[in-house]
C-alpha positions as CSV (number, residue, x, y, z in Angstrom):
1,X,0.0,0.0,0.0
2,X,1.1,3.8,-0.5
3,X,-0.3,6.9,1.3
4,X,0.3,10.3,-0.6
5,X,0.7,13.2,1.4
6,X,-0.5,16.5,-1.0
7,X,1.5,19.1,0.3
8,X,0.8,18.2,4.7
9,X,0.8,21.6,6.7
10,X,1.3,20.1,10.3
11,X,4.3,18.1,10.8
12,X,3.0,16.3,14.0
13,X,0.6,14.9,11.4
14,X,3.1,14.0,9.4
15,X,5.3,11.9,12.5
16,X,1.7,10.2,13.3
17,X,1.4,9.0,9.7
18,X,4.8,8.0,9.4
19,X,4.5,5.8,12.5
20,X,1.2,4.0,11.3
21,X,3.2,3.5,7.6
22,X,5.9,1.7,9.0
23,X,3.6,-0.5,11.4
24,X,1.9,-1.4,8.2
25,X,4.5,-2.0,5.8
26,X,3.4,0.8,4.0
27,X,5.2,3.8,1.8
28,X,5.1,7.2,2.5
29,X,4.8,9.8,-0.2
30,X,5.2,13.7,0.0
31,X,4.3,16.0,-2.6
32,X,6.0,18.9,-1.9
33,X,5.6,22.1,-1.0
34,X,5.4,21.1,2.6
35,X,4.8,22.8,5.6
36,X,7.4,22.3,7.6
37,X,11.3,20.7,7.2
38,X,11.8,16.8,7.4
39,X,14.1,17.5,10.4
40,X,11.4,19.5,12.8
41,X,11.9,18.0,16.3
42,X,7.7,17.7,16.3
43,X,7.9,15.5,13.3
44,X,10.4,13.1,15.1
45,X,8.7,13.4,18.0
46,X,5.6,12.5,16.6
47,X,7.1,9.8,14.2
48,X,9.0,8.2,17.4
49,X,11.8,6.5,16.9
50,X,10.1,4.8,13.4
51,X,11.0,7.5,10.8
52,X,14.5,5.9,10.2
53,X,12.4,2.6,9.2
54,X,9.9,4.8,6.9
55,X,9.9,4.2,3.3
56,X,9.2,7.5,2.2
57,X,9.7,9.7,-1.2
58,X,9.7,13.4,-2.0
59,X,8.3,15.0,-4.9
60,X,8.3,18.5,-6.1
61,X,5.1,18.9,-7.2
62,X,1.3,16.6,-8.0
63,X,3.0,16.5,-11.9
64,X,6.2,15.3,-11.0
65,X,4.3,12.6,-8.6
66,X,2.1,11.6,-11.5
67,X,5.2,10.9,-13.7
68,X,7.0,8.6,-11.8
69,X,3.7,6.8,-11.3
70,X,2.1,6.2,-14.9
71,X,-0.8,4.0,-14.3
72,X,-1.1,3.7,-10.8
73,X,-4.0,3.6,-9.0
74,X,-4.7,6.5,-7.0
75,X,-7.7,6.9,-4.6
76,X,-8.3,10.8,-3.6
77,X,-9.8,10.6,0.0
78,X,-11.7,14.0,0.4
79,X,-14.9,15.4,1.8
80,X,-16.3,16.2,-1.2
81,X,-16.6,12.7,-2.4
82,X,-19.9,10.8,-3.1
83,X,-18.9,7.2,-2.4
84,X,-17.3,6.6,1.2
85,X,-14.3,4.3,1.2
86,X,-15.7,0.8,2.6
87,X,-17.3,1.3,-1.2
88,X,-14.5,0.4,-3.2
89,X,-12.2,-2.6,-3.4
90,X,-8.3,-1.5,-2.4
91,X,-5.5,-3.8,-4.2
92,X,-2.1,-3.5,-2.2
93,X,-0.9,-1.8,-4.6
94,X,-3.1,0.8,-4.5
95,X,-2.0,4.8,-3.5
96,X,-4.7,6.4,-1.4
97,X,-3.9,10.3,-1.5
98,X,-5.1,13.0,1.2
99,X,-4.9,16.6,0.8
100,X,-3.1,19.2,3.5
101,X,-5.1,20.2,6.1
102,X,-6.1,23.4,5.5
103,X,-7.7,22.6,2.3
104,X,-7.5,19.2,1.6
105,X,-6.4,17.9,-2.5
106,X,-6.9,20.8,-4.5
107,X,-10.5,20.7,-6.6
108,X,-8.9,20.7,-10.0
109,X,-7.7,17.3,-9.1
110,X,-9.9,15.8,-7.5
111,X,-12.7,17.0,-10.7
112,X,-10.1,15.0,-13.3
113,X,-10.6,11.8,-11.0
114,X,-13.9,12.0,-9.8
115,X,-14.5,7.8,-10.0
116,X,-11.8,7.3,-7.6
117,X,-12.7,10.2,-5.1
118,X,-13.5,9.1,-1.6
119,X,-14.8,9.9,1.4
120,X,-15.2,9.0,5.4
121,X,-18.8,9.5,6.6
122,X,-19.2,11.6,9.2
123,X,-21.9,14.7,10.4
124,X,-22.6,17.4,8.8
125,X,-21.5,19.9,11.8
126,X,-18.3,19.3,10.9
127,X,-16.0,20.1,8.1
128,X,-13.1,17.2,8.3
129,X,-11.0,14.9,10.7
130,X,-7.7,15.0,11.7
131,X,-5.3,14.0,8.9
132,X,-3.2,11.0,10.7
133,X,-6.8,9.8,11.8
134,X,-8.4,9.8,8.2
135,X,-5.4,8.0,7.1
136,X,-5.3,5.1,9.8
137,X,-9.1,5.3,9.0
138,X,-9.0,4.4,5.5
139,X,-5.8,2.5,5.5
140,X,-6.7,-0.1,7.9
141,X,-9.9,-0.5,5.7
142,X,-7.7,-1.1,2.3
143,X,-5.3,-3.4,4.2
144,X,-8.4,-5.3,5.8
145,X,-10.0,-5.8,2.4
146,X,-6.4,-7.4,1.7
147,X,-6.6,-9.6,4.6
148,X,-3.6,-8.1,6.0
149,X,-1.2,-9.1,4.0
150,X,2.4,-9.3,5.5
151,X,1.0,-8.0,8.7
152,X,0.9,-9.9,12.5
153,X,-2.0,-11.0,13.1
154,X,-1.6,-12.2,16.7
155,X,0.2,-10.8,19.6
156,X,2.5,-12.4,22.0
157,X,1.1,-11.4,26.0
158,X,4.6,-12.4,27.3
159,X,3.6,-13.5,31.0
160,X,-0.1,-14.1,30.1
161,X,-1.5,-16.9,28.7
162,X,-4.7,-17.2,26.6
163,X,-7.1,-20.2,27.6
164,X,-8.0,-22.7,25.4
């Protein structure tokens, strides 16, 4: 799986998102410009001690992100979406892209791929969730859909012992 940050604001957001990548085997992507440097304490600080682990790649721009990708699958996660995510079928291979948090993917985008657009239910009092949320959100979904793949499925309680 891949999750595409468009141009992320908050780099505690960022760290959070890293963290749930490399606990799911998953790559990172930034699309520059970003809001903050790679090498803001808050970022490491919200990205633990996993961000060394992190599969993670730096574009300058949506167009440059596009070109190294021909072909890939892409699904926009946005608000203004008509299907939610637990909709479609997610292949591991799949790249699910969320916007910064100020204004999410930018509307000339998201209008060129309006059949892949999607979006997390949710009231109408309120505009959006937090970013490394909606990502864990609609990750876990695509990787649930996958069975998933590559990931532990069952814990070890050290001391504890689970009756038969």
């Amino acid at each position: 799986m891949h999750i595409v940050l468009h141009q992320p604001e908050i780099p505690q957001n960022t760290g959070n998102i890293g963290r749930t990548c490399v606990a799911t085997n998953t790559s990172l992507h930034l699309i520059e410009p970003l809001g903050f440097r790679l090498g803001e304490k808050e970022l490491k600080r919200a990205g633990m001690d996993y961000w060394d682990k992190l599969d993670v790649t730096r574009y300058v721009d949506y167009q440059d992100f596009c070109e190294k990708h021909p072909g890939a699958k892409i699904w926009y996660a946005t608000t203004k979406a008509k299907k939610a995510y637990t909709e479609v079928n997610f292949g591991m291979d799949d790249f699910i892209m969320f916007g910064k948090e100020s204004a999410g993917i930018p509307e000339e985008i998201l209008v060129e791929n309006e059949e892949t657009c999607i979006r997390i239910p949710m009231g109408e009092e309120i505009r959006s969730l937090n970013l490394s949320n909606s990502v864990a959100i609609v990750l876990y979904e695509a990787l649930r859909q996958n069975d998933f793949a590559g990931l532990e499925r069952e814990g070890d309680l050290h001391r504890l012992h689970w009756s038969n």
